[in-house]
mmCIF entry with sequence, helices, sheets and N, C-alpha, C, O atoms, coordinates in Angstrom:
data_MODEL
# 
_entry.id   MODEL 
# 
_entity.id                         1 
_entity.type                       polymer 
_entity.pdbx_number_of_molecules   1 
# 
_entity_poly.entity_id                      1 
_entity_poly.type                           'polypeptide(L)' 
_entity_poly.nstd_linkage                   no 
_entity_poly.nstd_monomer                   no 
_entity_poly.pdbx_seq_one_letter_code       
;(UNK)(UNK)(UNK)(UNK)(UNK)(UNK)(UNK)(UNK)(UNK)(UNK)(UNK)(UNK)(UNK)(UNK)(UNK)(UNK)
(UNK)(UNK)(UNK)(UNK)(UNK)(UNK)(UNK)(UNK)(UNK)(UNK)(UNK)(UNK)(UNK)(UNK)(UNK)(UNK)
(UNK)(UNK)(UNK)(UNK)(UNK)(UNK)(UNK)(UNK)(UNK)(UNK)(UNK)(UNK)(UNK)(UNK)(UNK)(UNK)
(UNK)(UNK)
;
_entity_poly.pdbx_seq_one_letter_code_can   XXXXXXXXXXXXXXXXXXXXXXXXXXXXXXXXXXXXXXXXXXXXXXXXXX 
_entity_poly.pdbx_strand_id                 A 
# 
loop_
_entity_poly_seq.entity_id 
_entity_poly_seq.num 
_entity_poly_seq.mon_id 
_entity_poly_seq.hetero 
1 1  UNK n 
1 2  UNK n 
1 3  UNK n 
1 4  UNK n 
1 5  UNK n 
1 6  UNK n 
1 7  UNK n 
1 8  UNK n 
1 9  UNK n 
1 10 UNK n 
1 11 UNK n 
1 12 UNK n 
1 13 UNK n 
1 14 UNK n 
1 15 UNK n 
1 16 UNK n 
1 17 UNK n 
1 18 UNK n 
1 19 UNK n 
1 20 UNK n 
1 21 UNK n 
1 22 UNK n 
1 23 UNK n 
1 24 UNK n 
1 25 UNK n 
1 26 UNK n 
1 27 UNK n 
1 28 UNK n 
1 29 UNK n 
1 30 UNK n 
1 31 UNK n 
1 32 UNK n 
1 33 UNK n 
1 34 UNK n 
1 35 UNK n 
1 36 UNK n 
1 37 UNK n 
1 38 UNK n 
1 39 UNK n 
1 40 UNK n 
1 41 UNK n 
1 42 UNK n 
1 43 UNK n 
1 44 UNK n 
1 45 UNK n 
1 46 UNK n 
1 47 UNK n 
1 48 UNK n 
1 49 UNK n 
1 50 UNK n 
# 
_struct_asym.id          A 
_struct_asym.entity_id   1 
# 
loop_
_struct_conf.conf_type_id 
_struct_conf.id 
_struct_conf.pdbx_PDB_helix_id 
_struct_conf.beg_label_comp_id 
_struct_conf.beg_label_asym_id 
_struct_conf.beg_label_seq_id 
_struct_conf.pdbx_beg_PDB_ins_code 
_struct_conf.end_label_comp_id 
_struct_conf.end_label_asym_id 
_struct_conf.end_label_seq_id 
_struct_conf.pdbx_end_PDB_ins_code 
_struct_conf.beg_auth_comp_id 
_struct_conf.beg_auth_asym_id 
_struct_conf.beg_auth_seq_id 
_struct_conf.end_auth_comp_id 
_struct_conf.end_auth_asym_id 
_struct_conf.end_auth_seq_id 
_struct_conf.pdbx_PDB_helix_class 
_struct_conf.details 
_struct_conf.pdbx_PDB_helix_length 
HELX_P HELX_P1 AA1 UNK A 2  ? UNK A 16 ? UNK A 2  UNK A 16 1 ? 15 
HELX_P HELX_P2 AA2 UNK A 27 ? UNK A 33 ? UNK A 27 UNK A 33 1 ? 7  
HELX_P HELX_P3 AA3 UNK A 38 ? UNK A 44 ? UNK A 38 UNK A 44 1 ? 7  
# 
_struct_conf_type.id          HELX_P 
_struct_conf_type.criteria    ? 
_struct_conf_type.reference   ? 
# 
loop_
_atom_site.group_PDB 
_atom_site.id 
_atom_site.type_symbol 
_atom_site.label_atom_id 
_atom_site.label_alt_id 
_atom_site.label_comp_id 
_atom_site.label_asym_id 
_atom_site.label_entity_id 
_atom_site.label_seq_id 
_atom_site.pdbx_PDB_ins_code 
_atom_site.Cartn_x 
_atom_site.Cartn_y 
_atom_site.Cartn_z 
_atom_site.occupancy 
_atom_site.B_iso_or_equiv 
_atom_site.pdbx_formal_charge 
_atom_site.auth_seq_id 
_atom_site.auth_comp_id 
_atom_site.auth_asym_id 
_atom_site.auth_atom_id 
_atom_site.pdbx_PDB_model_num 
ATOM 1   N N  . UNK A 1 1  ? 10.404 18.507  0.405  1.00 0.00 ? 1  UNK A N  1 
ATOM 2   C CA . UNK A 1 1  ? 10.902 18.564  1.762  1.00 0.00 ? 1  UNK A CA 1 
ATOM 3   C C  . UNK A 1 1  ? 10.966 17.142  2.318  1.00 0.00 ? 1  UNK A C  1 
ATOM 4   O O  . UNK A 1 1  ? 10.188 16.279  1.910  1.00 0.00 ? 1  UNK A O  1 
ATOM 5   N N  . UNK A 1 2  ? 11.953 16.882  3.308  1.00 0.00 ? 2  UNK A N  1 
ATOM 6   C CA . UNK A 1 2  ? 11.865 15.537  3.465  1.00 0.00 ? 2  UNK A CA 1 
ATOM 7   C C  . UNK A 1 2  ? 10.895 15.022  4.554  1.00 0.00 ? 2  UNK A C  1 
ATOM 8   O O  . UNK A 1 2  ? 10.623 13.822  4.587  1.00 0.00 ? 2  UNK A O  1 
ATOM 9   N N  . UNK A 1 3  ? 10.371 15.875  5.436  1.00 0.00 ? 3  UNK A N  1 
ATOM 10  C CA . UNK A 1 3  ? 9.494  15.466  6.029  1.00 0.00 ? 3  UNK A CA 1 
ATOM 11  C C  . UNK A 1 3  ? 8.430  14.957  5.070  1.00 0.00 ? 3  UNK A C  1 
ATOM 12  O O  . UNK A 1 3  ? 8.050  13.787  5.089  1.00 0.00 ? 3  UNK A O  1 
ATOM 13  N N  . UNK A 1 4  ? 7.908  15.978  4.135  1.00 0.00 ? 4  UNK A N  1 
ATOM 14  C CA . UNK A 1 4  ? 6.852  15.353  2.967  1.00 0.00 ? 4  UNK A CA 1 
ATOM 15  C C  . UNK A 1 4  ? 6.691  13.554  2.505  1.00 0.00 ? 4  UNK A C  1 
ATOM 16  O O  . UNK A 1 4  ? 5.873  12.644  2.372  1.00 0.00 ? 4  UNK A O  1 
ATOM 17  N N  . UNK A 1 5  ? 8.266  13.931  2.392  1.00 0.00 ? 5  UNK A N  1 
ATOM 18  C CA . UNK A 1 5  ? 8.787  12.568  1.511  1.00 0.00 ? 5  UNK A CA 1 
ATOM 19  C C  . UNK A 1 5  ? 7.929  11.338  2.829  1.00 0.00 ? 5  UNK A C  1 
ATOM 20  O O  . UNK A 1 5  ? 6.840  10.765  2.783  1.00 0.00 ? 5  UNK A O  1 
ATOM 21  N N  . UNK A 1 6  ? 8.837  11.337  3.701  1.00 0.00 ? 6  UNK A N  1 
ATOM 22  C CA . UNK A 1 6  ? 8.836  10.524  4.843  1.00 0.00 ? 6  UNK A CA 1 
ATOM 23  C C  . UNK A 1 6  ? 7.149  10.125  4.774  1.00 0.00 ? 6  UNK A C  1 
ATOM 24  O O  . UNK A 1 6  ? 6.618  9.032   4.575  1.00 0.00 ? 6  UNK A O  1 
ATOM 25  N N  . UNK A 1 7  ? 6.465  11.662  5.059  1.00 0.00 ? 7  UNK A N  1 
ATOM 26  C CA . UNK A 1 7  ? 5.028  11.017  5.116  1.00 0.00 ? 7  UNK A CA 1 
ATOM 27  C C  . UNK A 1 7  ? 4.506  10.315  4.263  1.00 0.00 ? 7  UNK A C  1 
ATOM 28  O O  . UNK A 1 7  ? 3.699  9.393   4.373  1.00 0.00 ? 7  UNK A O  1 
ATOM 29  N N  . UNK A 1 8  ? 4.996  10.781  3.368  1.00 0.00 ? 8  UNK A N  1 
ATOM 30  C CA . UNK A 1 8  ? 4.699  9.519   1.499  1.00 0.00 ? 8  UNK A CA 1 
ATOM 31  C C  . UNK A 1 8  ? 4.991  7.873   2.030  1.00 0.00 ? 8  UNK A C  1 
ATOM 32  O O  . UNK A 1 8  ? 4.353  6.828   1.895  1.00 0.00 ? 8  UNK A O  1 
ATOM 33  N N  . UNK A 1 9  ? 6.217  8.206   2.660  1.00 0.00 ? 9  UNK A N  1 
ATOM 34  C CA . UNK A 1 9  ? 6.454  6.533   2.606  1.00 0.00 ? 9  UNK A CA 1 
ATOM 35  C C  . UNK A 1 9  ? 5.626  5.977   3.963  1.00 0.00 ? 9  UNK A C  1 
ATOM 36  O O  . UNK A 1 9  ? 5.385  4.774   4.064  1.00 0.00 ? 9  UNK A O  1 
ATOM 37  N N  . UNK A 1 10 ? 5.286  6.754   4.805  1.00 0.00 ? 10 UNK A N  1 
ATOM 38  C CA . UNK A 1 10 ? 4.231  6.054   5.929  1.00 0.00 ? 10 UNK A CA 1 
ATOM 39  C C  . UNK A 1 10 ? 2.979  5.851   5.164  1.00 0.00 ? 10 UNK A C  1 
ATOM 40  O O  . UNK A 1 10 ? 2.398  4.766   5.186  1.00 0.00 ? 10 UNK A O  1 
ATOM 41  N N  . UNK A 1 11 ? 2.560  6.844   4.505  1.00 0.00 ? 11 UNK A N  1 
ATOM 42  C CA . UNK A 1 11 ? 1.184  6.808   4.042  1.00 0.00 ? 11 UNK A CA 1 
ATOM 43  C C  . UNK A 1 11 ? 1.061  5.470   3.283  1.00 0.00 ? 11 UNK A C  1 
ATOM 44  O O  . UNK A 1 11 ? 0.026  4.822   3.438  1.00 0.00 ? 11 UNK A O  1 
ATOM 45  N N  . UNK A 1 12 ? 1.870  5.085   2.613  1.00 0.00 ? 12 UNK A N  1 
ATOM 46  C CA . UNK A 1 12 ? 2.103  3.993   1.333  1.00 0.00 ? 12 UNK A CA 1 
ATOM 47  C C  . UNK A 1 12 ? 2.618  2.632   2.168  1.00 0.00 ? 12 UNK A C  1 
ATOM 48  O O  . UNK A 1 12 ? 2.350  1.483   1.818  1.00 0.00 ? 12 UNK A O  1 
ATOM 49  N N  . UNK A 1 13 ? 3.270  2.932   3.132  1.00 0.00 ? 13 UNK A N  1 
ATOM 50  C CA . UNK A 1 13 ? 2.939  1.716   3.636  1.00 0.00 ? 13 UNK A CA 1 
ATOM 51  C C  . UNK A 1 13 ? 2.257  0.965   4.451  1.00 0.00 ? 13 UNK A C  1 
ATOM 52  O O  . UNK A 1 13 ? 2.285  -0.260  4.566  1.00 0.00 ? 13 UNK A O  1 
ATOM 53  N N  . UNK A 1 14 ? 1.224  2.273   5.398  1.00 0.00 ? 14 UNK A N  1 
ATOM 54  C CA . UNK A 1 14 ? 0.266  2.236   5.739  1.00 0.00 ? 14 UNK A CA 1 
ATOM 55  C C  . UNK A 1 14 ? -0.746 1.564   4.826  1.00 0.00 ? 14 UNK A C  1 
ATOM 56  O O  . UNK A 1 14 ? -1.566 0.836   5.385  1.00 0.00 ? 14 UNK A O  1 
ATOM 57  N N  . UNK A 1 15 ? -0.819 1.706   3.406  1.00 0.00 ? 15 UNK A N  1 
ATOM 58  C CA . UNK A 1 15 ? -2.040 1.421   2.802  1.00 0.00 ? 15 UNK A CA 1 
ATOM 59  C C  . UNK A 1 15 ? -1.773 -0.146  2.198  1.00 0.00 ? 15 UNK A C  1 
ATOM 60  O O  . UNK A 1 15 ? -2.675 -0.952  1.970  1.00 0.00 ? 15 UNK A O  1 
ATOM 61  N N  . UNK A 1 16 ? -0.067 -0.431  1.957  1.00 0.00 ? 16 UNK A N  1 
ATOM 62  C CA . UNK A 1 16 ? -0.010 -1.893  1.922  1.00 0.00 ? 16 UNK A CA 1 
ATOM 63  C C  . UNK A 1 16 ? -0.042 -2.391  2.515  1.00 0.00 ? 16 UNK A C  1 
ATOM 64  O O  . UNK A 1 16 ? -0.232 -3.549  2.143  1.00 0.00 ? 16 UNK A O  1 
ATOM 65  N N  . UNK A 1 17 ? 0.077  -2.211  3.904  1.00 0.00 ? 17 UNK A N  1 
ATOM 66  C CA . UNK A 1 17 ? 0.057  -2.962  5.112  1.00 0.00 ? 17 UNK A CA 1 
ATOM 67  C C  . UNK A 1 17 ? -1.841 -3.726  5.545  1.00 0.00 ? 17 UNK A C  1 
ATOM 68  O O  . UNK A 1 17 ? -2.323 -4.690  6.140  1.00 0.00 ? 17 UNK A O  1 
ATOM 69  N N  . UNK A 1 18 ? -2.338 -2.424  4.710  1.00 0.00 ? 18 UNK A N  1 
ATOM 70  C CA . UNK A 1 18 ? -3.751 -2.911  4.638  1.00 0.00 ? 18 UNK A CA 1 
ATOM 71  C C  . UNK A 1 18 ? -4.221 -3.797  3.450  1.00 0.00 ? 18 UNK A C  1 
ATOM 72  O O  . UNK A 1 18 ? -5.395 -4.156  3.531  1.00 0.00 ? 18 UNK A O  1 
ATOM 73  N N  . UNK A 1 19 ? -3.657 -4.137  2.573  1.00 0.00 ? 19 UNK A N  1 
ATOM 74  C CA . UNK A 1 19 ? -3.999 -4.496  1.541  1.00 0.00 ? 19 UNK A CA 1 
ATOM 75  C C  . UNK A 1 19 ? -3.303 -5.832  1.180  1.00 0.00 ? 19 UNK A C  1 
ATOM 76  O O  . UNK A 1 19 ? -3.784 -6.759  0.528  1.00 0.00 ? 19 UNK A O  1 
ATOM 77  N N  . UNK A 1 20 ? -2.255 -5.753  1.654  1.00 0.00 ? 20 UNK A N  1 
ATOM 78  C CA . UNK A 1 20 ? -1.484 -7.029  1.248  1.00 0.00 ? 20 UNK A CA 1 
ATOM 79  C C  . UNK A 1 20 ? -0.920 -8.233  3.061  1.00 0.00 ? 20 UNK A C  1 
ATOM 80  O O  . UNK A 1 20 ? -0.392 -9.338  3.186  1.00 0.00 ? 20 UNK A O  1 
ATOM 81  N N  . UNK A 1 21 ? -1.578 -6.874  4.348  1.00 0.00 ? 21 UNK A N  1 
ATOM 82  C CA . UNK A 1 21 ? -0.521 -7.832  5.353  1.00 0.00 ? 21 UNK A CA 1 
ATOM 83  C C  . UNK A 1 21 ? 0.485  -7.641  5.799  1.00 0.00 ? 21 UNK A C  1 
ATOM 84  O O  . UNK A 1 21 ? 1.288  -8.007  4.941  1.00 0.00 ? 21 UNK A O  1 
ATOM 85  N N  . UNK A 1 22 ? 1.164  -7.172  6.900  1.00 0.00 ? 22 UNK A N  1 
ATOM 86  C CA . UNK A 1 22 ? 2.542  -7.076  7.164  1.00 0.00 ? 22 UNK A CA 1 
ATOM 87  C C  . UNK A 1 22 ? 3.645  -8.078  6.405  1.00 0.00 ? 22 UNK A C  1 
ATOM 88  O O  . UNK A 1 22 ? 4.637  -7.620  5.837  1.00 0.00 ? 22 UNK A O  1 
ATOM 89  N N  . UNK A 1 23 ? 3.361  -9.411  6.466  1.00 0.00 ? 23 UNK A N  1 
ATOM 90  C CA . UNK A 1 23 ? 4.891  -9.843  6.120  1.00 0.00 ? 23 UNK A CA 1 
ATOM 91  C C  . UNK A 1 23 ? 4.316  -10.252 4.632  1.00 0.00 ? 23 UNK A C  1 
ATOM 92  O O  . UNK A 1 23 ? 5.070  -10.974 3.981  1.00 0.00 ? 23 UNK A O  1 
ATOM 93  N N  . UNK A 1 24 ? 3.291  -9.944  4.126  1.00 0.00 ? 24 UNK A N  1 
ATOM 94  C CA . UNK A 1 24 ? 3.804  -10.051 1.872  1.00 0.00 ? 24 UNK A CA 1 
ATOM 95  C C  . UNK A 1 24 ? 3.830  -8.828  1.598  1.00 0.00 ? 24 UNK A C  1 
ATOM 96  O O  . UNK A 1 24 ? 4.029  -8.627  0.400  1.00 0.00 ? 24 UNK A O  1 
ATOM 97  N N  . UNK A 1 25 ? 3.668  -7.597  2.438  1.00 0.00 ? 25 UNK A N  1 
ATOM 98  C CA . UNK A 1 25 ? 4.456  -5.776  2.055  1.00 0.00 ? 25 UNK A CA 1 
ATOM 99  C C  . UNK A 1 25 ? 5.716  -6.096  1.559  1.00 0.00 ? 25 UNK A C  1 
ATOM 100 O O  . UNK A 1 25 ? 6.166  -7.120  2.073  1.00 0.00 ? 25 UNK A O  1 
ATOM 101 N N  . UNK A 1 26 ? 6.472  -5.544  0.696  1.00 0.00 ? 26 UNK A N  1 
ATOM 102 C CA . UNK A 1 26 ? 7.625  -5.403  0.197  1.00 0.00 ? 26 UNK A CA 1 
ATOM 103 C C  . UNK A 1 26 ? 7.779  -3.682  0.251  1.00 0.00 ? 26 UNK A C  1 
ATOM 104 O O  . UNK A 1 26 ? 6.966  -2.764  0.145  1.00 0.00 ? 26 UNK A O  1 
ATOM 105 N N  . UNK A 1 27 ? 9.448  -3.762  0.500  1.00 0.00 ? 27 UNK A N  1 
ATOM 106 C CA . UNK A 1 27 ? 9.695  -2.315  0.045  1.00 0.00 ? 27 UNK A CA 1 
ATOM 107 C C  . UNK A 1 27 ? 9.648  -2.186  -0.813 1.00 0.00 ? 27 UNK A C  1 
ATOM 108 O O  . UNK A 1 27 ? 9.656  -0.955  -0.826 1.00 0.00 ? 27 UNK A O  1 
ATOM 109 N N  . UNK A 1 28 ? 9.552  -2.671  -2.468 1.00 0.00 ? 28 UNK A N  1 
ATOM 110 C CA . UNK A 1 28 ? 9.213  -2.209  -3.448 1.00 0.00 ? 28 UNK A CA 1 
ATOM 111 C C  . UNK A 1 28 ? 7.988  -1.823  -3.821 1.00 0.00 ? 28 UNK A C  1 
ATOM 112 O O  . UNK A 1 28 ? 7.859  -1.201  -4.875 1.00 0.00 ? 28 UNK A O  1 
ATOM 113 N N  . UNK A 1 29 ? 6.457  -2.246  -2.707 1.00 0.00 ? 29 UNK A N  1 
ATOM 114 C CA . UNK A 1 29 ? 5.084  -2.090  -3.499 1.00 0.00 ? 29 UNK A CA 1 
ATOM 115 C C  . UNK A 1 29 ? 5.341  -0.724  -2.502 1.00 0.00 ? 29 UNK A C  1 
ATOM 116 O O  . UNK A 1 29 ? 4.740  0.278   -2.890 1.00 0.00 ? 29 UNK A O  1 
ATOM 117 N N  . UNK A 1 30 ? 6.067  -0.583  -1.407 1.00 0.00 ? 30 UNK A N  1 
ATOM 118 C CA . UNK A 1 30 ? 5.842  1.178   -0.575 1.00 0.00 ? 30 UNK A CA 1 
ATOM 119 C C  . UNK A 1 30 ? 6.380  2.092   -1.689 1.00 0.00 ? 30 UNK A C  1 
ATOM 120 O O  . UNK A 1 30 ? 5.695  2.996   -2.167 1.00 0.00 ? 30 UNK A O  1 
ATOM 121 N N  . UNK A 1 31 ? 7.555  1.835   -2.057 1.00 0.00 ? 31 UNK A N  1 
ATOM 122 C CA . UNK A 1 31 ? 8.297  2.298   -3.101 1.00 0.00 ? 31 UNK A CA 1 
ATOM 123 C C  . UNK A 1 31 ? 7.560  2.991   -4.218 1.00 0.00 ? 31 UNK A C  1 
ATOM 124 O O  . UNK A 1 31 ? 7.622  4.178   -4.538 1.00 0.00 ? 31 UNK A O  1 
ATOM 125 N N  . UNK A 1 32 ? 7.009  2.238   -4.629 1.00 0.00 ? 32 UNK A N  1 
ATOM 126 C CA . UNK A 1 32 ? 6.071  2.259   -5.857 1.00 0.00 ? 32 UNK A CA 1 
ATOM 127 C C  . UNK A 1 32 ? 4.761  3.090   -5.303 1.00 0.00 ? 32 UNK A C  1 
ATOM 128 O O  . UNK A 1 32 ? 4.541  4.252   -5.644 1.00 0.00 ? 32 UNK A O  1 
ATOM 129 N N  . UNK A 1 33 ? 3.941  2.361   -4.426 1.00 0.00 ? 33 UNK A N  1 
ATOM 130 C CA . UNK A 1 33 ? 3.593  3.428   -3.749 1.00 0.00 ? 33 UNK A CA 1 
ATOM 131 C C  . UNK A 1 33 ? 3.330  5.066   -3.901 1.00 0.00 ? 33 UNK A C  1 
ATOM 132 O O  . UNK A 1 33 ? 2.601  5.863   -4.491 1.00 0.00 ? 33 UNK A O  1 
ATOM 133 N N  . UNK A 1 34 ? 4.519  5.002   -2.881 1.00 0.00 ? 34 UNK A N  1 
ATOM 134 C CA . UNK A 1 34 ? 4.836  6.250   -2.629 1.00 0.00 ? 34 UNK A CA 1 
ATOM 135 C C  . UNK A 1 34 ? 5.870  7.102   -3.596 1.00 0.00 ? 34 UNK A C  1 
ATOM 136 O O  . UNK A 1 34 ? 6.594  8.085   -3.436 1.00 0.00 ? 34 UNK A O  1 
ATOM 137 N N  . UNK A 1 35 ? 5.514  6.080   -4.833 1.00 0.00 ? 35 UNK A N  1 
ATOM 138 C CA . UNK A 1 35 ? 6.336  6.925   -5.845 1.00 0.00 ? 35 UNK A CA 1 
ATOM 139 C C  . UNK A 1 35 ? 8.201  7.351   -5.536 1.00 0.00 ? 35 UNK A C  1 
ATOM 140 O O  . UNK A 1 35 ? 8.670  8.312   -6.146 1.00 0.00 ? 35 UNK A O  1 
ATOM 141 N N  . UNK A 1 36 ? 8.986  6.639   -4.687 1.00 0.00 ? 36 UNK A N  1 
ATOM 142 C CA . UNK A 1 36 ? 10.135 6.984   -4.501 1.00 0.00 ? 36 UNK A CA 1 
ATOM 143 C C  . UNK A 1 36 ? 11.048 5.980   -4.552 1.00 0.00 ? 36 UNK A C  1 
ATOM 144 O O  . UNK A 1 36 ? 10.830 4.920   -3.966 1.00 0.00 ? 36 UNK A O  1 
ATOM 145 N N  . UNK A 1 37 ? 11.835 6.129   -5.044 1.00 0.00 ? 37 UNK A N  1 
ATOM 146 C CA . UNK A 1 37 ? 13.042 4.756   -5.076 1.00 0.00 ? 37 UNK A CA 1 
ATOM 147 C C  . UNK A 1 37 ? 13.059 4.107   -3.887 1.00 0.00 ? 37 UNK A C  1 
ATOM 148 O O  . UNK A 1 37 ? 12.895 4.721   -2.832 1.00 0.00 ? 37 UNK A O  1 
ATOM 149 N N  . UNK A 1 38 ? 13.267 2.752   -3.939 1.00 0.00 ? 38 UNK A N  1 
ATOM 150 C CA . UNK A 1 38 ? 13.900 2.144   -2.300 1.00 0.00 ? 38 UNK A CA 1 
ATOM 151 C C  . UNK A 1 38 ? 14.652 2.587   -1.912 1.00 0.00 ? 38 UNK A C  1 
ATOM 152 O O  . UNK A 1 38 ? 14.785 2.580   -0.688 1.00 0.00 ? 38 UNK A O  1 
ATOM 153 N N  . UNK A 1 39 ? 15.363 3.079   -2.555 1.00 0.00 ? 39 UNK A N  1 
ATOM 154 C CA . UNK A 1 39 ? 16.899 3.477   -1.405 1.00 0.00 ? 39 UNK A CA 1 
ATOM 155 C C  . UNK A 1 39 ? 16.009 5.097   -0.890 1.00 0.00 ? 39 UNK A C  1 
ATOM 156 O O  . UNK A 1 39 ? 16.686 5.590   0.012  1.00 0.00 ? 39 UNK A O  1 
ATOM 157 N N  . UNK A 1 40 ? 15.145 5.718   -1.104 1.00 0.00 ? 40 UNK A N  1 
ATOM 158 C CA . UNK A 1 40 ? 15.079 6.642   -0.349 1.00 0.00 ? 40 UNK A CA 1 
ATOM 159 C C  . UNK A 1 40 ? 14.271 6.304   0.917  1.00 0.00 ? 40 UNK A C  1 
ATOM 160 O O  . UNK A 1 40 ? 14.198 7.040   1.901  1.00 0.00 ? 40 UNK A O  1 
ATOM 161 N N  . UNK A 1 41 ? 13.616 4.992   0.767  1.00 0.00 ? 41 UNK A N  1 
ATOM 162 C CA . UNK A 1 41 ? 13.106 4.671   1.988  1.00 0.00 ? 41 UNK A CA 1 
ATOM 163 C C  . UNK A 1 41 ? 13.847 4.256   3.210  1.00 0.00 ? 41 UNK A C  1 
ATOM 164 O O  . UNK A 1 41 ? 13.661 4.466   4.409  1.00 0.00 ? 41 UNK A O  1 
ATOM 165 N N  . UNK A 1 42 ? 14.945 3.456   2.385  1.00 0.00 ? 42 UNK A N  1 
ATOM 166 C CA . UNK A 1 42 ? 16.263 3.010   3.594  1.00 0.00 ? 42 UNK A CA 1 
ATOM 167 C C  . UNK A 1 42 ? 16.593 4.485   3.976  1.00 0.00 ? 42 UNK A C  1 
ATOM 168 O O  . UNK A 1 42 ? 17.104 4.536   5.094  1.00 0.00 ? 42 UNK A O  1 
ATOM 169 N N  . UNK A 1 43 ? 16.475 5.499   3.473  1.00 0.00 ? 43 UNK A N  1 
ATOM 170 C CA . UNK A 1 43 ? 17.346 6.769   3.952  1.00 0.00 ? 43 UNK A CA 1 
ATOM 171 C C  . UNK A 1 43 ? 16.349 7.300   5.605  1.00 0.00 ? 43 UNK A C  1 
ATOM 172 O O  . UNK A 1 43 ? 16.849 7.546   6.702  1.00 0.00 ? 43 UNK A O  1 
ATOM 173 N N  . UNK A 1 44 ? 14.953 7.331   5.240  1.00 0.00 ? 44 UNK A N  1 
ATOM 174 C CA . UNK A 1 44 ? 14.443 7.059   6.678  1.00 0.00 ? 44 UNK A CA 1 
ATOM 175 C C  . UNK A 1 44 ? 14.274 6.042   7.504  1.00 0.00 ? 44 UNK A C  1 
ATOM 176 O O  . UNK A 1 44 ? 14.436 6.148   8.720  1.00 0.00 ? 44 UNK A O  1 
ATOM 177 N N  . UNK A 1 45 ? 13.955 5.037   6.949  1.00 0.00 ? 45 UNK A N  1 
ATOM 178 C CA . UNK A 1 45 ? 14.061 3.644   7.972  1.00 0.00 ? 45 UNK A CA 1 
ATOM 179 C C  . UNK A 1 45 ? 14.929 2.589   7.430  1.00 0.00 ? 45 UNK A C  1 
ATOM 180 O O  . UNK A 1 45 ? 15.124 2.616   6.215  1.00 0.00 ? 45 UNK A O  1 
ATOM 181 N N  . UNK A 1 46 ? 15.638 1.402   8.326  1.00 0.00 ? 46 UNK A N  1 
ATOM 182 C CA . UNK A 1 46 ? 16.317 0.932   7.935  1.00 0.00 ? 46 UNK A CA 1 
ATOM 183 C C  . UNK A 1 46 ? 15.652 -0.504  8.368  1.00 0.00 ? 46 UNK A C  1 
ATOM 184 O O  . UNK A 1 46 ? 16.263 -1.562  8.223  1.00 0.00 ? 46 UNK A O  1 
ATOM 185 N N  . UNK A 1 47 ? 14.452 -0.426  8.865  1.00 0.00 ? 47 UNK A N  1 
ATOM 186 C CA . UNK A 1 47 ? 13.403 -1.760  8.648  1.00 0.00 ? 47 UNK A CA 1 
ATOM 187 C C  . UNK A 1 47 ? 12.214 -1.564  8.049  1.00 0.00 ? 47 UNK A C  1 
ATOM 188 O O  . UNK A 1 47 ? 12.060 -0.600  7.299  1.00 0.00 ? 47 UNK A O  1 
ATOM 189 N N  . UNK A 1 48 ? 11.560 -2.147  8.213  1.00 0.00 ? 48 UNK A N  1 
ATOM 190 C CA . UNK A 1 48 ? 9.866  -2.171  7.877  1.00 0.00 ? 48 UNK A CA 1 
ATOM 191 C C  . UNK A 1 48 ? 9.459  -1.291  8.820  1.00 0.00 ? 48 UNK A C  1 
ATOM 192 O O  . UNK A 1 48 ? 9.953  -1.066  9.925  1.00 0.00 ? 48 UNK A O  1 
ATOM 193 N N  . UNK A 1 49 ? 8.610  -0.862  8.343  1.00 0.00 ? 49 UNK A N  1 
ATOM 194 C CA . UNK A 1 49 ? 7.855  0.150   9.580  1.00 0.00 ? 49 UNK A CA 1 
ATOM 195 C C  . UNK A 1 49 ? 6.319  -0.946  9.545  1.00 0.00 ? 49 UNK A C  1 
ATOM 196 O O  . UNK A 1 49 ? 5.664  -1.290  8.561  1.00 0.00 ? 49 UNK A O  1 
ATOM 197 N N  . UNK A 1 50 ? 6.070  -1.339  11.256 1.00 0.00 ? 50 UNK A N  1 
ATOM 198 C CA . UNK A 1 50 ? 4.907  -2.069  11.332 1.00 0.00 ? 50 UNK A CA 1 
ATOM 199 C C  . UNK A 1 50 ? 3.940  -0.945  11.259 1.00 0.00 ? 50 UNK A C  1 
ATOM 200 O O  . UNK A 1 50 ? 2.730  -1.169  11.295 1.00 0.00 ? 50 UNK A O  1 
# 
């Protein structure tokens, strides 16, 4: 479901945001993460989520 998804990619970048810092996060470590391609993250946000 895509709400699911969505929470994947908050959760994951929630946890890099703790680990690495807002500006050395990449969408690829949320990506990875949260286990989902980048482009499905652009499909909910089209910036960084602080």
């Amino acid at each position: 479901m895509a709400s699911d998804r969505k929470r994947q990619i908050i959760e994951a970048a929630t946890q890099s945001f703790a680990a690495f810092g807002y500006k050395a996060t990449t969408m690829e470590q949320i990506a990875k993460l949260a286990n989902v391609g980048k482009g499905t993250i652009y499909t909910f946000f089209s910036v960084k989520i602080p």
